[in-house]
N, C-alpha and C positions, 0 to 999 in steps of 0.2 A: 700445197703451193701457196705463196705468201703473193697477194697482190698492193699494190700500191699506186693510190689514185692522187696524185698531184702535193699530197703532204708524207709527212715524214711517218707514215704508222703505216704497220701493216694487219692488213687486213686476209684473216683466215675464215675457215669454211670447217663446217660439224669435220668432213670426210679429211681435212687437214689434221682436223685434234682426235681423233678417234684414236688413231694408232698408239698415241701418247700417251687418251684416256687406257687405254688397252696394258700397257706397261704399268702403269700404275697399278690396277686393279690386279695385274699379273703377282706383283710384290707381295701384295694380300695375301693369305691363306686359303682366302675364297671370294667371289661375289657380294656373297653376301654380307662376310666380315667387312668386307671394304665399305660397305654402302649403312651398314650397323655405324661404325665409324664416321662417319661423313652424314650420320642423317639425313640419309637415302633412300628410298623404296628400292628393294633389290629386282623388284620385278622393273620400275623403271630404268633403272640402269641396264638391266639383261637388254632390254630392246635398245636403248642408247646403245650400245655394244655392238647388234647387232642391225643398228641402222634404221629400226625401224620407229625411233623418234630421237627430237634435237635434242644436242646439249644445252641444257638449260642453265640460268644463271648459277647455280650451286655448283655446278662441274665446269662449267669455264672458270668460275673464280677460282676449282682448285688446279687448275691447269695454267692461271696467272694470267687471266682473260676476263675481258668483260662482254657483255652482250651490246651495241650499237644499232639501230634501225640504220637499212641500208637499203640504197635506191638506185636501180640500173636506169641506165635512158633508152628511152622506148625509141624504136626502128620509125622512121618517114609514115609511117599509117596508125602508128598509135601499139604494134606490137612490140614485146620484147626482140631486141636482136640478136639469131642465132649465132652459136659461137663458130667462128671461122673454123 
């Protein structure tokens, strides 16, 4: 899901680019060939893959992404606000 907060760029999420990352690496012959290729740790990618760490700047740029610091506004007490 692509969101967009008051300017013209949209802003994505690891769980947006996975499926993408996923296709790519699919093309490969393997994991690990992919990530040999892309000087990669293949053991980091397998968890990228599997969700259980972010895409990090080397696999956004090859997905034609950059990484951005990004800041939600905190709910009336100082907490994050739950999504409707």
């Amino acid at each position: 899901m692509m969101y967009t907060y008051g300017m013209k760029t949209d802003y994505v999420f690891d769980e947006d680019l996975r499926p993408r990352l996923q296709q790519m690496v699919a093309q490969a012959t393997s994991q690990r060939a992919f990530a040999t290729a892309h000087d990669i740790d293949h053991t980091y990618l397998s968890r990228v893959l599997r969700g259980e760490r972010p895409i990090g700047k080397t696999l956004a740029a090859l997905l034609g992404y950059t990484m951005i610091p990004c800041y939600a506004p905190l709910s009336q007490r100082g907490r994050p606000r739950k999504e409707p």
